[in-house]
Every structure is written in structure tokens, then in C-alpha cells.
C-alpha positions as CSV (number, residue, x, y, z in Angstrom):
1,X,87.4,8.2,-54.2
2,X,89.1,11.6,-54.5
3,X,90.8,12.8,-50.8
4,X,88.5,15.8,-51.5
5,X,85.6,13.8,-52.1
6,X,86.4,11.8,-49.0
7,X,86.9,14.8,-47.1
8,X,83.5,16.2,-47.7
9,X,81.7,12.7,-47.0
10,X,83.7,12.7,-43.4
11,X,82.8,16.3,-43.2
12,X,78.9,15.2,-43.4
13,X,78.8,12.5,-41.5
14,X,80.7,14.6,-38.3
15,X,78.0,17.1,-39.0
16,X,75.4,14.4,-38.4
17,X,76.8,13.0,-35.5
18,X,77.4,16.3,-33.9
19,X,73.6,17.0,-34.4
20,X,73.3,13.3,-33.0
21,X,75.2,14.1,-29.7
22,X,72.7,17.2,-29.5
23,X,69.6,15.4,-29.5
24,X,71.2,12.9,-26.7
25,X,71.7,15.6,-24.6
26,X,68.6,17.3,-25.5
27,X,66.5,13.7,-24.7
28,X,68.9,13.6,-21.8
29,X,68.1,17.0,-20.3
30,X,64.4,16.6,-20.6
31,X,63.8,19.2,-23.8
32,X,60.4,19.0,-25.9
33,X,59.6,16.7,-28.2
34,X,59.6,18.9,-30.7
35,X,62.8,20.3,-30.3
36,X,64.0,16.5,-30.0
37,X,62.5,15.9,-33.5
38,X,63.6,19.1,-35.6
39,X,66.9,18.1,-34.4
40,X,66.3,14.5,-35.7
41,X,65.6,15.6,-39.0
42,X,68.9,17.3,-38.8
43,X,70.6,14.4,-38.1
44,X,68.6,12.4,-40.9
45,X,69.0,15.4,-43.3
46,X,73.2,15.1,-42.7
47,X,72.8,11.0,-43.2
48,X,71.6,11.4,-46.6
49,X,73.8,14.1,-48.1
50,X,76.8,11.7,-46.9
51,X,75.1,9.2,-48.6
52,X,74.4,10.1,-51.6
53,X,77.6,12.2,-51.5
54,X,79.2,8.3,-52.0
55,X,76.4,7.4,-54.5
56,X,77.8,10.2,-56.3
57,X,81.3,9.5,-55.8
58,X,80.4,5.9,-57.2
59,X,79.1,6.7,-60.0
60,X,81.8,9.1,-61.3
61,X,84.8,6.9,-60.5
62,X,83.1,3.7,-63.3
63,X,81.5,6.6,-65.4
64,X,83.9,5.6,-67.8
65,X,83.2,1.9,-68.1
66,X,79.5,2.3,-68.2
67,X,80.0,5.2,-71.2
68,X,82.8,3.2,-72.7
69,X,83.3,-0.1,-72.3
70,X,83.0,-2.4,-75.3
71,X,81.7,-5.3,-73.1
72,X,77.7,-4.7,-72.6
73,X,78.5,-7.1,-69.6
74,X,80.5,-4.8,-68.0
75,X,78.3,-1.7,-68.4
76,X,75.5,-4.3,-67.2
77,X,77.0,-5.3,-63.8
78,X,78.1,-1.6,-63.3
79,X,74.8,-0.4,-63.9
80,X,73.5,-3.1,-61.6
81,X,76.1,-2.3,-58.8
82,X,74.8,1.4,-59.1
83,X,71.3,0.1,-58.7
84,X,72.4,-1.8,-55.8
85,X,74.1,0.7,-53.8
86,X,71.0,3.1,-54.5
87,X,68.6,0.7,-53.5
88,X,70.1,0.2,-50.4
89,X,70.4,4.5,-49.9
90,X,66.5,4.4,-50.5
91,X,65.8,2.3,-47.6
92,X,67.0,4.1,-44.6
């Protein structure tokens, strides 16, 4: 992964758990629920840009070996690791 790359992932995820932080105190000081819940769809909305921000990042650092690669083994496990990973992004 690229520093700036990296940067811009740990950029999202402080964005999320600043809006995270908010809703505590929002829960904490009694607020409506539907304040409560905009700002959870804040923090859900910042979860998945940082994740698929890294999806991203993924996919472009074995671009190469799934585009190039002699061995159709190789491509296969890389296209089944990027399957994997967004699998896994799909579920939360």
C-alpha cells in the first residue's frame, strides 16, 4: 500500500470514529433517536469508504499478476483472494 493510500484509509477511519464519539455523547446526553441514527449512518457511511478504499488499494497493488501472469494458478488464487476480501466487505 502506497503512504498516500494509507494516509487516506487512516484519514476515513478517524472520520468515522470521530462521528462514533459524537453519537456516544449524543446517546449519552439523552438526544433523539433520530439524531442518534443520522449520525450512525455517518459512522457506517465512513466504515465503508475505508473499506473499500483497501479493496481498492488490493486490487491495484496484484493488478499486475492477475493481467500478466503466465501461471492461470496465480491469477486464479488472486482473483479468489480479491473475492475473499470483498466478501467479507459485503457483510458488515
Amino acid at each position: 500500500m502506497k503512504p498516500t493510500q494509507q494516509s487516506e484509509i487512516i484519514r476515513r477511519l478517524r472520520c468515522a470514529a470521530g462521528h462514533l464519539n459524537a453519537v456516544i455523547e449524543m446517546v449519552e446526553e439523552g438526544k433523539p433517536y433520530e439524531q442518534v441514527l443520522h449520525q450512525l449512518g455517518a459512522v457506517e457511511a465512513a466504515i465503508r469508504a475505508a473499506g473499500s478504499k483497501l479493496i481498492i488499494c488490493e486490487a491495484q497493488s496484484i493488478q499486475n499478476i492477475i493481467l500478466d501472469s503466465s501461471s492461470p494458478k496465480q491469477r486464479l488464487v488472486e482473483l479468489q483472494h480479491l473475492q475473499s476480501l470483498y466478501t467479507i466487505f459485503l457483510h458488515y
